[in-house]
Every structure is written in structure tokens, then in C-alpha cells.
C-alpha positions in Angstrom: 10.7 39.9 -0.3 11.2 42.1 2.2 12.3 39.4 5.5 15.2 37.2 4.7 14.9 33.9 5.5 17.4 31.7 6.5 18.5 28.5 4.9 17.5 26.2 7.4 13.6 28.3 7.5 13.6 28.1 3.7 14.3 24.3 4.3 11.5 24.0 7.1 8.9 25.8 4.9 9.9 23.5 1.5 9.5 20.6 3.8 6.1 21.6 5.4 5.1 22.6 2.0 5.8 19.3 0.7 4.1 17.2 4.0 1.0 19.3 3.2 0.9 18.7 -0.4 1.3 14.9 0.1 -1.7 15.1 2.6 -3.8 17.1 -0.3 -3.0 14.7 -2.4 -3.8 12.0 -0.8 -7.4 13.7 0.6 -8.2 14.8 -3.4 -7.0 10.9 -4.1 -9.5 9.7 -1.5 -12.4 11.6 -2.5 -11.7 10.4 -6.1 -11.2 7.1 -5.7 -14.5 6.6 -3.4 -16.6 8.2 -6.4 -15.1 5.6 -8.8 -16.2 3.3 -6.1 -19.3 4.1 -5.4 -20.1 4.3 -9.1 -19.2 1.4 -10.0 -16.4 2.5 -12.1 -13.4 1.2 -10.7 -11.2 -0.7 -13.7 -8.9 -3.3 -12.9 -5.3 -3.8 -14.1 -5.0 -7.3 -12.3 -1.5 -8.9 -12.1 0.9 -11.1 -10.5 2.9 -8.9 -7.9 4.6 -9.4 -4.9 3.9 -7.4 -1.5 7.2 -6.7 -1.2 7.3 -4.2 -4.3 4.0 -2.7 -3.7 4.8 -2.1 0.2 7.7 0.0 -0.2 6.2 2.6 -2.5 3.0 2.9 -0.3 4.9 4.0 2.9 7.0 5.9 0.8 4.8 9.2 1.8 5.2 7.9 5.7 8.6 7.4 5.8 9.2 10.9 4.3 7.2 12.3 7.2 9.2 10.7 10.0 6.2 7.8 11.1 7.9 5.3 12.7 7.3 2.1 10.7 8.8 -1.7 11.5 8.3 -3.6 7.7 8.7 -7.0 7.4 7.6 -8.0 4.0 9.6 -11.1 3.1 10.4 -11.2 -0.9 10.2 -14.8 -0.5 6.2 -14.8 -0.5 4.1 -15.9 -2.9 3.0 -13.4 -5.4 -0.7 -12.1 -5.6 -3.1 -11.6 -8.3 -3.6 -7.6 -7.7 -4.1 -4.4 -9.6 -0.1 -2.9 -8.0 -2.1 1.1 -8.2 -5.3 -0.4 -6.3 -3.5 -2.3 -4.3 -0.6 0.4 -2.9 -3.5 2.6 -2.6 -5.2 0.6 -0.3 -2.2 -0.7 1.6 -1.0 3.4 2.0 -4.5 4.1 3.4 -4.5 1.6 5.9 -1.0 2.7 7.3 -1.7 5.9 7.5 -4.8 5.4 9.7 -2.7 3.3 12.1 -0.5 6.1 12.1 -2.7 8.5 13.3 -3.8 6.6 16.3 -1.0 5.0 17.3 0.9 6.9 20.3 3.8 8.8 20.0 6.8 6.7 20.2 5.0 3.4 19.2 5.8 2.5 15.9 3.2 0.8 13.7 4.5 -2.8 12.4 3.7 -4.1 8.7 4.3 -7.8 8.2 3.2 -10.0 5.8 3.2 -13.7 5.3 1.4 -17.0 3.7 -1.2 -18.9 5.3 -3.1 -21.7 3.8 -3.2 -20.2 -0.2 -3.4 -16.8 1.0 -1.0 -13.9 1.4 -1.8 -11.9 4.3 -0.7 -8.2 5.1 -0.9 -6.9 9.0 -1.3 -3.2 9.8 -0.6 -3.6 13.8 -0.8 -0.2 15.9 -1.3 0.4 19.5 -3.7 2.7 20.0 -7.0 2.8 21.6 -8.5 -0.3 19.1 -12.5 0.1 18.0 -15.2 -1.6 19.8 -16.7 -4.3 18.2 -19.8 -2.4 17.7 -18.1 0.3 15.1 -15.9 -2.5 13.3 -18.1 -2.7 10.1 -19.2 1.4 10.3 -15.3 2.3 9.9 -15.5 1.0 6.8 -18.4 3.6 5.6 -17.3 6.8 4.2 -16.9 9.8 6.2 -16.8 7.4 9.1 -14.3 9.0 12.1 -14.1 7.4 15.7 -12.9 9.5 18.4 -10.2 11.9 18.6 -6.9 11.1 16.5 -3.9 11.3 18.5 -1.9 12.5 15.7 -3.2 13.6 11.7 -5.9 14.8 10.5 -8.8 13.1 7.8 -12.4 12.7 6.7 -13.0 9.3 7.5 -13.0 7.8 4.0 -9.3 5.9 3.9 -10.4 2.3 5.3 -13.6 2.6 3.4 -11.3 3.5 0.1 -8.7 0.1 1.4 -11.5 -2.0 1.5 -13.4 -1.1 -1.8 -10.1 -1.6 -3.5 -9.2 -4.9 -1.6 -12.6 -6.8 -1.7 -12.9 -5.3 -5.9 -9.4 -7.5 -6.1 -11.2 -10.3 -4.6 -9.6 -9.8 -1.5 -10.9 -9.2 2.4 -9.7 -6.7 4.7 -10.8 -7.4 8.2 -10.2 -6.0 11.4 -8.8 -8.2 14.9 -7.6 -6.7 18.2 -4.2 -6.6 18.4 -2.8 -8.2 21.7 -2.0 -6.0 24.4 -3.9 -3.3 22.7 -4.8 -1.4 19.7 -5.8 -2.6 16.4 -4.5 -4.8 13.2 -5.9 -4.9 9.8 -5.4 -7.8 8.0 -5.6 -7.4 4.3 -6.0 -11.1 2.6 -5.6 -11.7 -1.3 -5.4 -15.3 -2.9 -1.5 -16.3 -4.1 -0.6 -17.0 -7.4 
């Protein structure tokens, strides 16, 4: 009470206090959510949804942060069979990992689109990728590779995605992305 504060420092601080209490949440989320995993007690609420209303509210925390994000999520896809909570979850998790490697000034692209029966979500980033000897330990809690570029976690978000995805009856699988970096396809059956 004693140091006045201006209003553009109160609006820093309400800012920073609201970009660190999305990344608690998200951290307590984790740690939750790979418990219910691990014990088998994950309860699905499967529906017909599309990926472009469950896309939007899982970069919402991203966007509010100032990542740079290119979306395309065509409406005109085919719905999939999906609990929407699971699902954004997962979807939120993997952007935010390709976020945190990708280099300043490269934007991470999200695109989605139907291929043979399936609806298929790419994460694309360009940073370093992840040799082919790591791809299936990323997916292991607590699993970290290298240092980030940018953010901070504990290595249990992709292992969170996929438990989520594959408990949907989806697959999440990991591919180079050309010219460097990494994309994560997330595949779910269309309804």
C-alpha cells in the first residue's frame, strides 16, 4: 500500500497474474488427468462434434498469451465421435508443446481435414523435431527432450493428448514436418 502503481503496471501485473494462473491450471489439469489415466478411470462422454467447435476453445489459453497460431479448421468436415472435454484437452496439450519449441517468430499451423473415413488434425511447428529414437518415449510421462526454446513443463502433455485420443479410439502419431520441425497428427473416425 505504500508504492503507487500505475495503471498500465496494475494492468501488466493482472495480465502476468492471469498467464501464470492459466499455466497452473493447466500443470494441476495435467497431473490430474494422467492419474485418471493411469488408473483406469477416465469416463467417456462420447459425441458427434466437429473440430471446428472444439479447436477454438483449446487455443483459447494461447491466443490470450500472444502465440502465434495459423488455424485452418474447415466447418465443412465431417463430424467426429469424441468426448468435446477429452478431446479439447488433448488438442490444447499438443499446441501448447509446439509452442514451446517452435522459434520466435514462427508461428505454429493447426489444420484439419478428411482423409479416407478419418478426420485428421495437424499440430505443425518448426522447431528442432525429435529423433526417431525418442518418438514413442515423448509420449511417457515426465518425458522432456532438450531445452525448450520458449515455456516451461513437466513432460506429461503429449502423454496426457495421447491417453485421451487413443481412450476415444483415436491415434496420435508423430511425422517430420518438411523443412524442419515436427507435426502431430491426431486421427479420430468421422461420423
Amino acid at each position: 500500500t505504500d508504492v503507487t502503481w500505475s495503471e498500465a503496471d496494475r494492468e501488466e501485473f493482472l495480465a502476468t497474474i492471469e498467464e501464470e494462473g492459466d499455466r497452473l491450471n493447466s500443470l494441476v489439469g495435467n497431473l490430474l488427468d494422467m492419474s485418471r489415466l493411469q488408473a483406469g478411470a477416465v469416463s467417456l462422454m462420447l459425441r458427434a462434434i466437429g473440430l471446428d467447435e472444439v479447436v477454438p476453445r483449446a487455443l483459447r489459453s494461447l491466443l490470450r498469451s500472444g502465440a502465434q497460431l495459423e488455424v485452418e479448421v474447415p466447418e465443412t468436415l465431417s463430424r467426429v465421435r469424441a468426448d468435446p472435454a477429452l478431446l479439447e484437452r488433448a488438442v490444447a496439450n499438443v499446441a501448447e508443446n509446439a509452442v514451446a519449441w517452435s522459434p520466435e517468430g514462427e508461428p505454429v499451423r493447426i489444420g484439419a481435414s478428411e482423409v479416407a473415413g478419418r478426420v485428421e488434425l495437424r499440430v505443425v511447428d518448426r522447431g528442432p523435431g525429435l529423433p526417431e529414437e525418442a518418438r514413442q518415449r515423448i509420449f511417457e510421462p515426465f518425458q522432456r527432450f532438450g531445452a525448450r526454446p520458449r515455456g516451461d513443463g513437466i513432460g506429461l502433455g503429449l502423454a496426457v493428448a495421447k491417453g485421451f485420443v487413443e481412450a476415444m479410439g483415436g491415434t496420435i502419431e508423430l511425422e517430420d514436418t518438411p523443412g524442419g520441425g515436427l507435426t502431430v497428427c491426431i486421427g479420430l473416425e468421422a461420423v
